[in-house]
TIGUDO-430919 format. One record per residue (C-alpha): residue number from 0; x, y, z. Coordinates in Angstrom, 1 decimal, padded with zeros to 4 digits. Layout:
N
  nr      x      y      z
 NUM      X      Y      Z
...
END
This chain:
362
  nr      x      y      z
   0  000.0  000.0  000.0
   1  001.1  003.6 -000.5
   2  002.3  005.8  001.9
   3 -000.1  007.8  003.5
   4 -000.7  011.5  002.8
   5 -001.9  014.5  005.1
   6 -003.4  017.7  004.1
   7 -004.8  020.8  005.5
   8 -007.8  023.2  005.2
   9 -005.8  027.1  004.8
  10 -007.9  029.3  006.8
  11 -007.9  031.8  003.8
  12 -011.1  033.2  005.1
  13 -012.2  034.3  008.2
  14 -014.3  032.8  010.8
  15 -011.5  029.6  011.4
  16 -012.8  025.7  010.4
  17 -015.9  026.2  012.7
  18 -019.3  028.3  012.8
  19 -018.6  028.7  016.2
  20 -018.0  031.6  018.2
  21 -016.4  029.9  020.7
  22 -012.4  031.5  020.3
  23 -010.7  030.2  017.9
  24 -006.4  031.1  017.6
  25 -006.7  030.6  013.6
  26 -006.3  034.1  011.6
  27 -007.3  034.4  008.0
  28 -004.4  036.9  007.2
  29 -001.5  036.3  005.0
  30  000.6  036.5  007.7
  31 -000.9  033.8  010.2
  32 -000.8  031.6  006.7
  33  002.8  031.9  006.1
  34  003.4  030.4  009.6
  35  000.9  027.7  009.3
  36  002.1  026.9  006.4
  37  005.3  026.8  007.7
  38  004.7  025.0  010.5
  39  003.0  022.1  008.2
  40  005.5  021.5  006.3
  41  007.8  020.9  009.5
  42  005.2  018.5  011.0
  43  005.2  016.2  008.1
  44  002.2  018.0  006.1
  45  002.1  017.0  002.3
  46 -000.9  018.9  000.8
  47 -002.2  022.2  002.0
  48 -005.8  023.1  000.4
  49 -006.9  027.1 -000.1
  50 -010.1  027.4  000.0
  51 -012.3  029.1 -002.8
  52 -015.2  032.3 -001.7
  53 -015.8  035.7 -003.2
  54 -018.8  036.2 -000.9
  55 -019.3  036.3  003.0
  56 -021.4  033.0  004.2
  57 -021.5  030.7  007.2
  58 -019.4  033.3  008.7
  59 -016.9  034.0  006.5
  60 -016.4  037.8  006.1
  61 -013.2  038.1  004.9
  62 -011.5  036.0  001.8
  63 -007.7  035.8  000.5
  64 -008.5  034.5 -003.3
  65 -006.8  031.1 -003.1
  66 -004.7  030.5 -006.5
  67 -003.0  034.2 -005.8
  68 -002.5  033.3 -002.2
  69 -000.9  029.5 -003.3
  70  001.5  031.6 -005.2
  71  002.6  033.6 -002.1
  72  002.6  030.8 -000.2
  73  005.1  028.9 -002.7
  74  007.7  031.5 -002.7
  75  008.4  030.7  001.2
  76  007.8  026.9  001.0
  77  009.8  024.0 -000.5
  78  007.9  020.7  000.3
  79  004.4  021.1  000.5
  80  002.3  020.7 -002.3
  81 -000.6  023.8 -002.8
  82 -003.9  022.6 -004.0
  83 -005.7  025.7 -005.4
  84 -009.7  025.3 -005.0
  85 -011.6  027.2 -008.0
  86 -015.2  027.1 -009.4
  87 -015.6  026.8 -013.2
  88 -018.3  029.5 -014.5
  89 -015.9  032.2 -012.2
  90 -013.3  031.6 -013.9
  91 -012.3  030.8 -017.9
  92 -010.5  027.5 -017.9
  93 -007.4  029.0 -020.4
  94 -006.9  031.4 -017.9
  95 -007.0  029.3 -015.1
  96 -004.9  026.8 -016.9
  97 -002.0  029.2 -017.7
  98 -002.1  030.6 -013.9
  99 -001.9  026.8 -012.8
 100  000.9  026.5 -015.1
 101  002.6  029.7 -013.5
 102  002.4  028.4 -010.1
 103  003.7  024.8 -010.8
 104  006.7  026.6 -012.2
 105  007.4  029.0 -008.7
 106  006.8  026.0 -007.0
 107  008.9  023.7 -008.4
 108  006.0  021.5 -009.1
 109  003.7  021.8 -006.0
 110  000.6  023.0 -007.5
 111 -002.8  021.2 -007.9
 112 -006.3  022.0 -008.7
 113 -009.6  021.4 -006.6
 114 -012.3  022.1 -008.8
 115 -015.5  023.0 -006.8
 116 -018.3  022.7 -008.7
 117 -020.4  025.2 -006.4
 118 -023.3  025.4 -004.1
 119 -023.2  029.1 -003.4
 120 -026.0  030.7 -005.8
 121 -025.4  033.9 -004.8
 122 -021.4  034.4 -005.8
 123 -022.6  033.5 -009.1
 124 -025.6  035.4 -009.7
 125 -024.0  038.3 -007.7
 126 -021.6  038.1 -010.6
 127 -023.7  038.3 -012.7
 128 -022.9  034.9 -013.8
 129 -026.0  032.1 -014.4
 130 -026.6  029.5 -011.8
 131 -026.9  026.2 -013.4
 132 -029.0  023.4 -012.2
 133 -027.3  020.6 -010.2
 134 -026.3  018.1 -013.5
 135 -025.5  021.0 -015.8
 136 -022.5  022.8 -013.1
 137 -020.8  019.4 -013.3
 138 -020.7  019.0 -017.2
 139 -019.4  022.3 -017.1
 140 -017.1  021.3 -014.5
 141 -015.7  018.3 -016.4
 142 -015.5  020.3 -019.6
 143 -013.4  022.6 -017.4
 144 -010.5  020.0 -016.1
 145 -010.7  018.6 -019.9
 146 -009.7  021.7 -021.1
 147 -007.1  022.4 -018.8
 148 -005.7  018.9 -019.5
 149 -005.8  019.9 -022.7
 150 -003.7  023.1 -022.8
 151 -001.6  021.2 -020.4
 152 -000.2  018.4 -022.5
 153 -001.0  019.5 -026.2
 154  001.0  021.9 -028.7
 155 -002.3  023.6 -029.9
 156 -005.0  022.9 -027.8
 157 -009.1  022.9 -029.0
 158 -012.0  022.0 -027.4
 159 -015.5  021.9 -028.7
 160 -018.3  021.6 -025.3
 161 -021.2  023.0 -024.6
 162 -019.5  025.5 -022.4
 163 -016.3  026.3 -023.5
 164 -014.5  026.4 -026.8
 165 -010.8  026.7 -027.3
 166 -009.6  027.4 -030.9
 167 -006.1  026.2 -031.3
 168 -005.0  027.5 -028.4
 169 -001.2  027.3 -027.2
 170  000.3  027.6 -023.8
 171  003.5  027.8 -022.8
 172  005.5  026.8 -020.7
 173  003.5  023.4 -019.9
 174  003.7  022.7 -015.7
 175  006.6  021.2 -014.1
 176  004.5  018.2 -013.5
 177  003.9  015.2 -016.0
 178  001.4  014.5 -017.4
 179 -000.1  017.7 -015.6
 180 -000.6  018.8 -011.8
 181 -002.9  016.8 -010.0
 182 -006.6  017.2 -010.1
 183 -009.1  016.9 -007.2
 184 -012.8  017.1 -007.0
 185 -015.5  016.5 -004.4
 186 -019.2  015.4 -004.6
 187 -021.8  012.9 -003.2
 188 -024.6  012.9 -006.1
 189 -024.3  010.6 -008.9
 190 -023.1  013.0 -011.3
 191 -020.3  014.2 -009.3
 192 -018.8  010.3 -008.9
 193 -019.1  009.8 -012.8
 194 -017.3  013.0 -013.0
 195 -014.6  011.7 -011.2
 196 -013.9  008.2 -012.4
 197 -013.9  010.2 -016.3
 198 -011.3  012.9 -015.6
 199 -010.2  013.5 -011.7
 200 -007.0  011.9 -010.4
 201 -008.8  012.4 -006.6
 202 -011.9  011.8 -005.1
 203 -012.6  014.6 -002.2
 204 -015.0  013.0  000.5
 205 -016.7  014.9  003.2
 206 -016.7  014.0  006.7
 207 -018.8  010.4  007.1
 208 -018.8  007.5  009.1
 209 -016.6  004.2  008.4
 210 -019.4  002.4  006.1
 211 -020.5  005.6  004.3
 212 -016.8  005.9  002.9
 213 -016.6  002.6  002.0
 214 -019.8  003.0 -000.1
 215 -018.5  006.3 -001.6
 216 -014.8  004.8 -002.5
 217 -016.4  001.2 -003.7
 218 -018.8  002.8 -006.2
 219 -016.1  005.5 -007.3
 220 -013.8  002.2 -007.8
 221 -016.3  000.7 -009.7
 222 -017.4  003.7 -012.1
 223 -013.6  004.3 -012.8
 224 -013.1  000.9 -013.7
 225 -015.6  001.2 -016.6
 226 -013.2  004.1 -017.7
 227 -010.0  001.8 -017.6
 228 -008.9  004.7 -014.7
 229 -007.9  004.8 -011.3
 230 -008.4  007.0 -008.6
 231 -007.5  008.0 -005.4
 232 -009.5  008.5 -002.3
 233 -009.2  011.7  000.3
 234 -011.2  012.5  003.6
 235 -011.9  015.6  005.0
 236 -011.8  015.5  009.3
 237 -012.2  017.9  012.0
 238 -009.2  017.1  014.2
 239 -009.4  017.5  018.4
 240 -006.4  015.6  020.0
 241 -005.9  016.2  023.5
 242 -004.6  014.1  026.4
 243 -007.7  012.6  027.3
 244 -010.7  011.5  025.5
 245 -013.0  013.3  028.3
 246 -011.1  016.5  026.9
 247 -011.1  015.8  023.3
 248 -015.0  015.2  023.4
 249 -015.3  018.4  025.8
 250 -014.1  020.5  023.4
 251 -016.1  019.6  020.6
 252 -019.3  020.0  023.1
 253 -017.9  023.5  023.8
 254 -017.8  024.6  019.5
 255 -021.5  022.9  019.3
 256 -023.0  024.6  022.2
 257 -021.2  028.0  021.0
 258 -022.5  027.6  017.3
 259 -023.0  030.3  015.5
 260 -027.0  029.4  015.5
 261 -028.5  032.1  012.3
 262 -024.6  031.0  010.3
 263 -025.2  027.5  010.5
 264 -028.4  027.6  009.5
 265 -028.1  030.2  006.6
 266 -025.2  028.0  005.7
 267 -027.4  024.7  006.0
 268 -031.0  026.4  003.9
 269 -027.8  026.9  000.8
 270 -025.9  023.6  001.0
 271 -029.1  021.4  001.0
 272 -030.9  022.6 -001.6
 273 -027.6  022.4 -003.6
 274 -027.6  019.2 -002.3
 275 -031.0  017.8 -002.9
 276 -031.0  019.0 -006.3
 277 -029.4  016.4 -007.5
 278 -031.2  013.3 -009.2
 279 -031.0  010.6 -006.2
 280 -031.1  013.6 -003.6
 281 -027.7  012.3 -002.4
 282 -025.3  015.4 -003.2
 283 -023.4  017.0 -000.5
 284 -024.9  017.9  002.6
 285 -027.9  016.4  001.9
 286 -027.9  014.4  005.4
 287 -025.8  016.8  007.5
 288 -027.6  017.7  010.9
 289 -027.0  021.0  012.3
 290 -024.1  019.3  014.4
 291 -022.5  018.5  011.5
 292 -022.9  021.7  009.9
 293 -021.0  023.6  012.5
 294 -017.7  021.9  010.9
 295 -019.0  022.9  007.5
 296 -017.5  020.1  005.7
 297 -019.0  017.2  008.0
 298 -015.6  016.9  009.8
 299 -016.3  015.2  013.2
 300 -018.5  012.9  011.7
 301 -015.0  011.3  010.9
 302 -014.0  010.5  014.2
 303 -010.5  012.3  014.5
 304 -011.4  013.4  018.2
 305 -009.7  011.5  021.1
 306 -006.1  011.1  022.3
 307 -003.4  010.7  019.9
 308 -004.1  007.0  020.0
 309 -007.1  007.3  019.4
 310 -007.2  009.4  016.7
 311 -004.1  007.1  015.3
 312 -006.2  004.3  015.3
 313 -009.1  005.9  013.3
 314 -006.3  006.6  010.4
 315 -004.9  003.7  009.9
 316 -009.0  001.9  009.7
 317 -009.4  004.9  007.2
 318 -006.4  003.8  005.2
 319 -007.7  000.2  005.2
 320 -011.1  001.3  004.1
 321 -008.6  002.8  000.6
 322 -008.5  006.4  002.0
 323 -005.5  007.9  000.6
 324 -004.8  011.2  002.0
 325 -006.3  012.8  005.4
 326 -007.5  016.6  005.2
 327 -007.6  017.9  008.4
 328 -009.1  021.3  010.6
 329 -008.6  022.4  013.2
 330 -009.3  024.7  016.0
 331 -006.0  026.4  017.2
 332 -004.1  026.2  014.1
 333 -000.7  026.7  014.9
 334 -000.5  024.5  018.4
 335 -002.7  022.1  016.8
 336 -001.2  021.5  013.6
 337  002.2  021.4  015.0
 338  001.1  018.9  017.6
 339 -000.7  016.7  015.0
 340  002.8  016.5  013.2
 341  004.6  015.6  016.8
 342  002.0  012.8  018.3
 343 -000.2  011.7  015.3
 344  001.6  011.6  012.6
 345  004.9  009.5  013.8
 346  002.4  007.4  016.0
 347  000.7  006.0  012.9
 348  003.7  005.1  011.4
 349  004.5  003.2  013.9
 350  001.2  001.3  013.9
 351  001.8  000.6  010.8
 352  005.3 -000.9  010.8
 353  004.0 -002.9  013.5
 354  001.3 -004.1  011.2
 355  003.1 -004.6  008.4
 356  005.5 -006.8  010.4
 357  002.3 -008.6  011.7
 358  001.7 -009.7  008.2
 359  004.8 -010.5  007.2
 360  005.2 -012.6  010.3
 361  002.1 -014.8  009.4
END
């Protein structure tokens, strides 16, 4: 099995990892981010995701646009890898593909590409943009990676979709990385999976529990075996280690019972519909509670809350289940991430020499 990877959520915009107003030491600054980032890449931190939003919601006032802040962020790194979210219909897919190419070159080859297919009507129509149904933003959304694999790997590039046409397009220079910078993408509907297994190299999960995942990774296996592709598989958890479990679980009680209350639900009224919308009614969110929603990606439903043991121990079943790479929040980012990196991190490893040397042994 490979070796397993760890990312984190960049609190590019304000408000932390939780709707909560309980205190949170996580700034949204460029500042704070340098450190974090930083301070990732010393705890053993592969991937570090900016988040995309032009508009305030579930508390989030302030935004540092996330492919311009990746670029910052590269010119202080060396290791980490910078996945840029971004939401086709915002942005033109040439454009985006020579800026992707720009930042794999002042990274050395760190960049990569989360394309968000979007679930906030009003940064679009605010825009001026038009809000597509649920089915139509991910056609768009795979003409958009198609497009940017194309200009990516072809002399001239052209493309004939429904959304986008490119004419014989060059662009130089291609990215660092071959074939092209990795692309992720998220999505529970139907539509978003097929999507996936035709032209993502990841498949983003939200927070779930252990049989959820391995229904979501099991029917993106299969669909991308009817491509002749493989994937692979990432998990998005809210992280609370502390020395106890009594601790661990006191805290979360603490960001619940301190929820932003109007937030959370503004947030929630958006994301279901968005949700819902699709075919089966299984897209994202559509069977968050309000719990749930306060980590607005379904992050404790994941189980990373406990001691470091604990928390240890829920990896390495998520790595059996064919989880790939861990993305993690948290609540205090600098002690927090830095601590994940000093008792998590080294802790599975050595769970899993010990396992490996189990197998071997029998």
């Amino acid at each position: 099995m490979s070796e397993l990877k760890y990312a984190y959520w960049v609190p590019n915009v304000s408000g932390g990892l939780v709707v909560s107003k309980l205190p949170q030491e996580t700034d949204w600054s460029f500042e704070a981010n340098k450190r974090y980032v930083l301070a990732a890449e010393e705890a053993g931190f592969d991937f570090a995701l900016l988040q995309t939003r032009f508009f305030a919601s579930y508390g989030a006032e302030y935004q540092l646009e996330a492919a311009t802040l990746a670029a910052a962020l590269a010119s202080v790194t060396t290791k980490i890898n910078l996945i840029s979210a971004v939401h086709p219909g915002l942005w033109h897919p040439g454009v985006y593909a020579k800026m992707m190419a720009t930042l794999d070159h002042i990274s050395n080859g760190r960049a990569a590409v989360n394309v968000v297919s979007g679930w906030f009507k009003g940064e679009f129509t605010g825009y001026g943009e038009p809000w597509l149904e649920h089915g139509e933003r991910y056609r768009r959304s795979e003409e958009f990676i198609r497009v940017l694999r194309g200009l990516w790997t072809e002399e001239e590039a052209t493309f004939k979709g429904d959304f986008y046409r490119i004419n014989g397009a060059p662009l130089k220079p291609k990215p660092v990385q071959k074939p092209t910078p990795p692309i992720f993408q998220g999505g529970n509907s139907r539509a978003a999976k097929e999507m996936a297994a035709r032209v993502s190299d990841w498949y983003f999960m939200n927070g779930n529990t252990t049989e959820g995942f391995k229904k979501q990774i099991e029917e993106v296996k299969e669909l991308a075996k009817i491509e002749g592709r493989t994937l692979q598989y990432a998990v998005n958890g809210f992280v609370i280690v502390r020395d106890t479990e009594e601790e661990a679980v006191s805290v979360l009680r603490d960001i619940v019972s301190n929820a932003d209350v109007e937030a959370v639900k503004g947030f929630g009224e958006a994301v279901k519909q968005a949700g819902a919308s699709s075919k089966e009614g299984e897209g994202m969110w559509s069977n968050s509670t309000f719990e749930d929603l306060v980590q607005y990606n379904d992050g404790f439903k994941t189980g990373l809350i406990g001691t470091a043991e604990q928390v240890a121990d829920r990896i390495i079943e998520l790595k059996q289940l064919g989880v790939d790479l861990i993305l993690t929040g948290f609540l205090h980012y600098e002690k927090d991430i830095k601590d994940f990196g000093e008792k998590v991190i080294p802790l599975v490893k050595q769970k899993e020499a010990q396992l490996q040397k189990e197998v071997v042994s029998v």
